[in-house]
VMD Tcl script that draws the C-alpha trace (Angstrom):
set ca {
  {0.00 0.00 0.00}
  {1.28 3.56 -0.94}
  {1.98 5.92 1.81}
  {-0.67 8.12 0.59}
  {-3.44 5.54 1.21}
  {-1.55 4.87 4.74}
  {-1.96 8.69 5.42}
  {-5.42 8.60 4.61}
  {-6.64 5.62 6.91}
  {-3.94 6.99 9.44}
  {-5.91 10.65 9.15}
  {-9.60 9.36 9.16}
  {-11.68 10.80 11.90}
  {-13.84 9.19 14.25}
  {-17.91 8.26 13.23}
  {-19.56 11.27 14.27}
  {-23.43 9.66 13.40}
  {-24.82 6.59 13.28}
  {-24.57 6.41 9.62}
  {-20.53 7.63 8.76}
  {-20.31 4.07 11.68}
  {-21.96 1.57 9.83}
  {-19.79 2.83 6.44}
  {-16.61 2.36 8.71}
  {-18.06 -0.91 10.03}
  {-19.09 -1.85 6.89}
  {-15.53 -1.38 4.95}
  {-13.58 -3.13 8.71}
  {-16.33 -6.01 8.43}
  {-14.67 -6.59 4.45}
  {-11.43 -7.34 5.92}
  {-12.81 -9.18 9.51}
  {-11.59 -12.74 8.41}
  {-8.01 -11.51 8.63}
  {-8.08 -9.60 11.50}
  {-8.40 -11.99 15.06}
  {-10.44 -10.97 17.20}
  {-12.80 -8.64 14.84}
  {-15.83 -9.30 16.96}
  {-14.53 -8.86 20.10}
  {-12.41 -5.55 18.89}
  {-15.32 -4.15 17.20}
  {-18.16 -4.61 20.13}
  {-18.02 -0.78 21.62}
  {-18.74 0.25 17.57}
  {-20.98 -2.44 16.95}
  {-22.63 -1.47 20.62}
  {-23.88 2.06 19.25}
  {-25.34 0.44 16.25}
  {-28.24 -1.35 19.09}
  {-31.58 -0.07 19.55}
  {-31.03 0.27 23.39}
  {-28.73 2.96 22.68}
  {-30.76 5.78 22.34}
  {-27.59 8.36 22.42}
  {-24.48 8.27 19.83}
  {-22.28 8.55 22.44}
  {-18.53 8.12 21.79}
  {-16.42 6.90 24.60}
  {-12.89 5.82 25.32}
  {-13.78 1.89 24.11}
  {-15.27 3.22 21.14}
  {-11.86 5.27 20.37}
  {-9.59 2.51 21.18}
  {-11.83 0.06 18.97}
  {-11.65 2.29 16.28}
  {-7.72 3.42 16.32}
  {-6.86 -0.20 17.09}
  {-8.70 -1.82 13.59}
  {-7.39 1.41 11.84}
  {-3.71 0.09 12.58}
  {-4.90 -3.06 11.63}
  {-5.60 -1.47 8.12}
  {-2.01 -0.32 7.79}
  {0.08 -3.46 8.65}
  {1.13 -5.89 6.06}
  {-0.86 -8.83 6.75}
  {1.14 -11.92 7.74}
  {-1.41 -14.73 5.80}
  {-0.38 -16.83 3.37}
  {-2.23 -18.88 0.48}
  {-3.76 -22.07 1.50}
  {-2.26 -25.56 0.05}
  {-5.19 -27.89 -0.48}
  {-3.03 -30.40 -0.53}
  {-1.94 -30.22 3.51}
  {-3.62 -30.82 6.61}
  {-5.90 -27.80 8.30}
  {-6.45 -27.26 12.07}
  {-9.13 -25.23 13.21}
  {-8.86 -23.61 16.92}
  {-12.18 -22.08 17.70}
  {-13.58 -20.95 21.77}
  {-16.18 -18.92 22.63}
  {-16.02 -16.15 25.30}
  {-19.06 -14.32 26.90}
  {-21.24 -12.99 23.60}
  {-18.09 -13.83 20.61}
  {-17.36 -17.08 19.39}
  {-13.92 -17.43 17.23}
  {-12.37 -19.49 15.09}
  {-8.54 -19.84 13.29}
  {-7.90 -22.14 10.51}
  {-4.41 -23.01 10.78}
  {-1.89 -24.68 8.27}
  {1.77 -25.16 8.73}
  {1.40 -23.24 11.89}
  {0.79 -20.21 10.36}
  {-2.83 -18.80 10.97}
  {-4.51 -18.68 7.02}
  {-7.56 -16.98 8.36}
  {-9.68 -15.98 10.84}
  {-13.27 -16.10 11.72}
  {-15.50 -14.24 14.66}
  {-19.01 -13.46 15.25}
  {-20.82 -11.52 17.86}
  {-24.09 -13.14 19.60}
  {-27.04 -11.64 20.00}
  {-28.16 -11.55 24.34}
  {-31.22 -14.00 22.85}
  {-28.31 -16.57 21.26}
}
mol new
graphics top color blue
foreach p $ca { graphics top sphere $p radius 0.5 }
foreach p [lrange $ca 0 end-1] q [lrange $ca 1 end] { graphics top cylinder $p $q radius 0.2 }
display resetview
């Protein structure tokens, strides 16, 4: 990636409405399967997108979330192609409301899987 484009994700401000969130969420949630943890990073964004929350109200776990998955953005990823030929582990827990998985080869991780659960789930 060009230092230009790094600049630009470095720059971007934080989601000052509901909608300029679910366009950030939406463009994180195209890369989630190589980030670990997406779900559980993303849950103080993802929080403010709930009915319940009647108020936009950006904290200190919504700012963290949102620098952390932007410095995500900017380092080279460390994946590699899978060989369909070799063996695959899968490592997978669930913790509170997020349930994760890892699909392993070689013991490098190849990708990476996560989804938030609903209170009802």
């Amino acid at each position: 990636m060009d230092d230009h484009k790094l600049r630009e994700i470095l720059d971007w401000e934080p989601p000052r409405s509901v909608p300029a969130l679910r366009s950030f969420l939406g463009l994180a949630s195209y890369y989630c399967k190589f980030v670990k943890n997406f779900a559980k990073i993303a849950t103080p964004l993802t929080n403010l997108l709930k009915k319940s929350f009647e108020i936009y109200e950006w904290d200190e776990a919504c700012h963290e979330a949102f620098e952390t998955l932007k410095g995500i953005w900017v380092k080279a990823p460390m994946l590699k192609l899978l060989d369909f030929d070799k063996f695959f582990e899968i490592h997978y827990d669930a913790f509170n409301f997020v349930i994760r998985g890892i699909l392993v080869q070689d013991g490098w991780s190849m990708t990476f899987e996560s989804k938030m659960l609903s209170e009802t789930k």
